[in-house]
Phi, psi and omega in degrees: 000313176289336144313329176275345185281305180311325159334303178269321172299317168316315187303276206299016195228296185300359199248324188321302207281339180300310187300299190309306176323316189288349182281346198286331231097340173317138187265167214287312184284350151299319170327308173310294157342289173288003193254319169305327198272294163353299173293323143313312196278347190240320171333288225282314182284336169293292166331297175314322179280349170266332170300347180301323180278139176294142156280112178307130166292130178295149184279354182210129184204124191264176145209117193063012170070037140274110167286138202249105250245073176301336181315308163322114199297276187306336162296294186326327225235318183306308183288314169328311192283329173278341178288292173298351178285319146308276210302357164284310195291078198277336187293270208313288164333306180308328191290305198302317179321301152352256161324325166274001132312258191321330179264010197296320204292339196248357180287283199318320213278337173293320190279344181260343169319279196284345189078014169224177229276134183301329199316336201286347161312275289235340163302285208318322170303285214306315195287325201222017179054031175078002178265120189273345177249015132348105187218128177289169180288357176269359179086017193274166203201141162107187195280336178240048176041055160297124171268143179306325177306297179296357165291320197278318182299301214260018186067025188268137177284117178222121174220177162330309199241024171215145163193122187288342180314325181268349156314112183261005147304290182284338176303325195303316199293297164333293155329319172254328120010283170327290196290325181268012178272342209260339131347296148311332173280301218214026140076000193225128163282345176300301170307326199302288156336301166315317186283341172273357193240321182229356169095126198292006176275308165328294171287005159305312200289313190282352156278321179288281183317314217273328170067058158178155214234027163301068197337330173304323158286339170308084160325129205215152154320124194290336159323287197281328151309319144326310184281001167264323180295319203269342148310314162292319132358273180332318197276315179305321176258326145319319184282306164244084182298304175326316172294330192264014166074033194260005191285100192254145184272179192278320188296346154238062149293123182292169173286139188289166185271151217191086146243154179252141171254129210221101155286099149255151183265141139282138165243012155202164202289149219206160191223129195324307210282005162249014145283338172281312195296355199267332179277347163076039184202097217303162197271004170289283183346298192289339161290300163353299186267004179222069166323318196297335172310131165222003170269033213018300208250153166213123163311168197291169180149161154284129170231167167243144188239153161260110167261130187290146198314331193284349185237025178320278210306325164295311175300316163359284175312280177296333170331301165346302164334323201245124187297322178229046175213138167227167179268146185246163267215303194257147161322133162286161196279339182217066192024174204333138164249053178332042207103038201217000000 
């Protein structure tokens, strides 16, 4: 009550000089004016005053095309906790909004590619808020928190002066590899998910004692129970950022991620920043799109470069340039051969 009261005094300290004005003689299209800033200005405090309302938990909410059964006291009371845990938090939200704009189109486009359900961008929220440099205190590393072994396993390429876990092409590739093998054990994207969160031996285990394969029924790790919930949240409220008191205009959105991926061969050891300079890019920037670098230099070897869409034609062009690198045609047959 008391944000609404300041409301209505603020309305009214702002509506004055509009009155006086019109007594002086201001003429009509100042008036307009002012009745337009005026309107805006109650736009904007009405929003403020709905941010104030606790947010209603939705009566229906899916994942993967799983109805997710809030009717239940405990899925209800589970989901609750990551839902009210997030949605306070709007700086962290805006950001996420954000980032799933810009990673939507190249996340979406693997996934439809591959054939599975869009919702698994929103595991990419829950593992790494969408941060492709992300690395856990476990040393899982990239947007979809890879650990090396399972990383290595899944065809992600890691030596000294490469690791593809911060590729958001190839982990993204990798990553729905992973989810649809594990999909494939246990016939559930729920479950799939889980086993991506606590390791499919682990949902073996708990299926086999449990004689049942409902994730709702599942007894699980409290982490990895979290971690389904807390993806479903994500998806609610990211997916309707208006509703949660989230109306971010479109111009500030970040720019979507847009690369073309460019096999060079080196045939002597190079030093990145004449890879920046062929894109025509300060060298933050070409680290920025090419993460999986983690060296100045690269020894001869096959390498894959991200170039942004807009700088195909320059890199193309300054490549020429560079005495021991060329761009090559064809795929390597067993990634980067980095010194080898």
């Amino acid at each position: 009550m008391k944000h609404l009261a300041l409301s209505v005094v603020a309305l009214f300290l702002l509506a004055s000089p509009l009155w006086a004005e019109t007594e002086t003689g201001q003429g009509p299209a100042a008036v307009e004016k002012k009745v337009s800033d005026l309107e805006r200005e109650v736009a904007s405090l009405k929003q403020e005053i709905g941010y104030l309302k606790m947010p209603v938990v939705p009566q229906r909410l899916t994942l993967c095309d799983r109805t997710i059964p809030l009717s239940d006291a405990d899925v209800r009371e589970d989901f609750e906790r990551e839902f009210y845990q997030l949605v306070q938090d709007k700086g962290l939200l805006t950001i996420l909004v954000k980032r799933y704009s810009k990673f939507f189109t190249v996340v979406s486009g693997e996934l439809k590619q591959a054939n599975m359900p869009i919702d698994l961008i929103y595991l990419a929220i829950a593992e790494s808020y969408l941060n492709p440099r992300a690395v856990s205190r476990a040393d899982a590393g990239g947007m979809w928190q890879f650990v090396r072994d399972t990383a290595k396993r899944e065809g992600l390429f890691i030596n000294d002066q490469i690791d593809e876990r911060y590729s958001v092409t190839r982990s993204t590739r990798s990553a729905l590899q992973y989810l649809g093998q594990l999909h494939d054990e246990f016939g559930d994207w729920l479950v799939a998910m889980a086993a991506y969160n606590a390791g499919e031996a682990r949902l073996r285990e708990a299926i086999a004692n449990q004689n049942t394969r409902d994730f709702f029924q599942l007894f699980l790790p409290q982490e990895t129970n979290r971690y389904i919930f807390r993806i479903a949240a994500v998806k609610e409220i990211v997916g309707n950022p208006k509703k949660y008191g989230l109306p971010i205009e479109k111009a500030d959105y970040y720019r979507p991620y847009a690369v073309e991926e460019v096999t060079i061969n080196v045939e002597k050891e190079t030093h990145t920043a004449t890879l920046a300079q062929a894109m025509d890019l300060p060298y933050k920037t070409f680290r920025e799109y090419n993460l999986h670098i983690r060296k100045y230099t690269l020894p001869r070897g096959v390498y894959r470069l991200y170039v942004p869409v807009e700088k195909r034609e320059t890199f193309f062009k300054g490549i020429e340039a560079c005495p021991y690198v060329s761009v090559r045609q064809e795929e390597p047959v067993s990634g980067p051969s980095d010194g080898e």
